[in-house]
C-alpha positions in Angstrom: 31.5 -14.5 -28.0 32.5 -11.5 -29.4 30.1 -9.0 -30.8 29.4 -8.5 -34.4 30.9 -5.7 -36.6 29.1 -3.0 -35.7 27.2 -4.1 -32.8 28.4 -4.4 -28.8 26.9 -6.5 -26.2 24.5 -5.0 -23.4 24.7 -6.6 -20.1 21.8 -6.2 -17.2 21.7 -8.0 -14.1 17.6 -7.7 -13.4 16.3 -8.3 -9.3 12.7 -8.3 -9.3 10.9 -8.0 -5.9 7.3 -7.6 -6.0 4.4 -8.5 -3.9 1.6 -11.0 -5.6 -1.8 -11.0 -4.3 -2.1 -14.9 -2.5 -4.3 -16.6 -5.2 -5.4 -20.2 -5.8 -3.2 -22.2 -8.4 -3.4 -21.7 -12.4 -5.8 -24.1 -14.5 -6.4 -24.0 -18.0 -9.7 -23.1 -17.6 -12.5 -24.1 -19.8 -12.4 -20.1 -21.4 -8.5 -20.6 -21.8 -9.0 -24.0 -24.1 -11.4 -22.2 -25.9 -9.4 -19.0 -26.5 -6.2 -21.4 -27.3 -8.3 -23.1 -29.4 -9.3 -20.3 -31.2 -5.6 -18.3 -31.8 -3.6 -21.5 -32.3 -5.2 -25.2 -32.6 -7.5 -24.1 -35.1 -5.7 -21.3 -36.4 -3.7 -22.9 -39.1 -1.5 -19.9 -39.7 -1.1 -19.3 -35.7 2.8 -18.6 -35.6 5.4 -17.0 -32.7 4.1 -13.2 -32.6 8.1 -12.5 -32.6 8.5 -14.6 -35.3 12.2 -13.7 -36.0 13.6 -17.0 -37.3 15.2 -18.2 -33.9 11.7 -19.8 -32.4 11.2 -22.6 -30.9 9.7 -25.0 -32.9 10.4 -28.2 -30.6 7.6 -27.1 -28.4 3.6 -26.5 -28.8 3.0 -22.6 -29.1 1.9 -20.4 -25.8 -0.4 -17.8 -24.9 0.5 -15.0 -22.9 -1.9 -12.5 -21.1 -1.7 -8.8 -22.1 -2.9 -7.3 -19.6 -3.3 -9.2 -16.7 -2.0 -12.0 -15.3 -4.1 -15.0 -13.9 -1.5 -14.6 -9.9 -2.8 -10.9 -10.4 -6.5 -11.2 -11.0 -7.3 -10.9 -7.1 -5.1 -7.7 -6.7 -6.6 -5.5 -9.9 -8.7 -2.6 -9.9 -11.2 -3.8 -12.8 -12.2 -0.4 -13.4 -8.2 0.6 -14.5 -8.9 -2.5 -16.2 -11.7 -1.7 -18.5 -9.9 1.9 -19.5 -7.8 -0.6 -21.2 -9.5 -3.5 -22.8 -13.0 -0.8 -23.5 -14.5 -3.6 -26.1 -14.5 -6.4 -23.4 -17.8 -7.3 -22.2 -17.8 -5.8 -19.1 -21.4 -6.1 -18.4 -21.4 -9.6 -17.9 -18.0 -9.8 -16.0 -17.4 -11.2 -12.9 -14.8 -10.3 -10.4 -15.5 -13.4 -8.9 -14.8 -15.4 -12.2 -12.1 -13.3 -13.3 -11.3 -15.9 -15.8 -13.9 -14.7 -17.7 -11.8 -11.7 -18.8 -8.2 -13.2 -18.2 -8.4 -16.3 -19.9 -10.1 -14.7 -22.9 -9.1 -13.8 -25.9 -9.3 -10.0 -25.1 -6.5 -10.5 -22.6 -4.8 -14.0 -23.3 -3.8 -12.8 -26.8 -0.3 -12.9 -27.4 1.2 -16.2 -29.6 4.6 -16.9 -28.5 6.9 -20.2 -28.6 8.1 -21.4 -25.6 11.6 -19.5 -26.1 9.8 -16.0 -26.2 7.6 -16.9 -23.7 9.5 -18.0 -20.8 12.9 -18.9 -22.0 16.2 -16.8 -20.5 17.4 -14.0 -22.2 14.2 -14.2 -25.0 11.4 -14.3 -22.8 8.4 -11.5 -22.5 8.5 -12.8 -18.6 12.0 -12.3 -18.7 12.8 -9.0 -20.1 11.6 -5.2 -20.0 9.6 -4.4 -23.0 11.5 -2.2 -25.0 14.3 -5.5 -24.7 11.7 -8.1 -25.8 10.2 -5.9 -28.3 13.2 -5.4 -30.2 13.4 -8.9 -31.6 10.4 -8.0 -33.7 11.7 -5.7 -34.9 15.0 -6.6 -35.3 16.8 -6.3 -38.8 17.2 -9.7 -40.3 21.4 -9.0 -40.4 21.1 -7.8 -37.2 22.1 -10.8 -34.0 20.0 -10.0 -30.9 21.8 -12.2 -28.7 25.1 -14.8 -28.2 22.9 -17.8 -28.5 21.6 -16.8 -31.9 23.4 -17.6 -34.8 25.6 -15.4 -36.9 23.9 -15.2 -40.5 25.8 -11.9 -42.0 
């Protein structure tokens, strides 16, 4: 494809090698259905937080965590943590039920579709920030990426 008037295409080849903490598997936890619950099944305006006009609407809307992932919880220093997230409960928090904190709605917070989510080239788990970022806040004339449409 070639690029739109004015715009040029930006190729990056990203390796990622990084050590997890060994951790058991992920289960939508009982404070995870409550927290999706609460920012999209009975949120009736709940929408993509990118929400530029190329989500995915063929699948159910995601959550992603902030701050900490669920294969991280066993290697974070809580304490780094709470500088962070200072309005958390911390109090009653667990390190032993770290799903307390990472499947709430202090840390599991972010709306996306599937497509900003996880999907190539769109994805928060896919990108650097400032790349995923920019497609909210993209110009509506402006085409992020080959697989979008041309609408000038």
């Amino acid at each position: 494809m070639n690029a739109p008037l004015g715009e040029h295409l930006l190729k990056r080849t990203m390796t990622i090698q990084v050590f997890a903490p060994d951790h058991p598997d992920r289960s939508n936890t009982p404070v995870f259905e409550h927290t999706r619950n609460l920012l999209i099944k009975n949120n009736p305006a709940a929408c993509c937080s990118v929400n530029n006009g190329h989500c995915d609407h063929d699948h159910p809307l995601e959550l992603h965590h902030s701050h900490v992932e669920w294969c991280d919880s066993l290697g974070v220093d809580w304490e780094k943590v709470k500088c962070d997230v200072p309005d958390f409960d911390w109090a009653t928090f667990d390190p032993i039920h770290p799903e307390t904190f990472i499947d709430s709605k202090w840390n599991a917070n972010v709306v996306l579709c599937k497509k900003h989510h996880t999907g190539p080239d769109h994805g928060i788990h896919c990108l650097d920030g400032p790349t995923f970022q920019m497609q909210k806040l993209q110009r509506k004339d402006f085409v992020y990426s080959p697989d979008e449409e041309v609408t000038k």
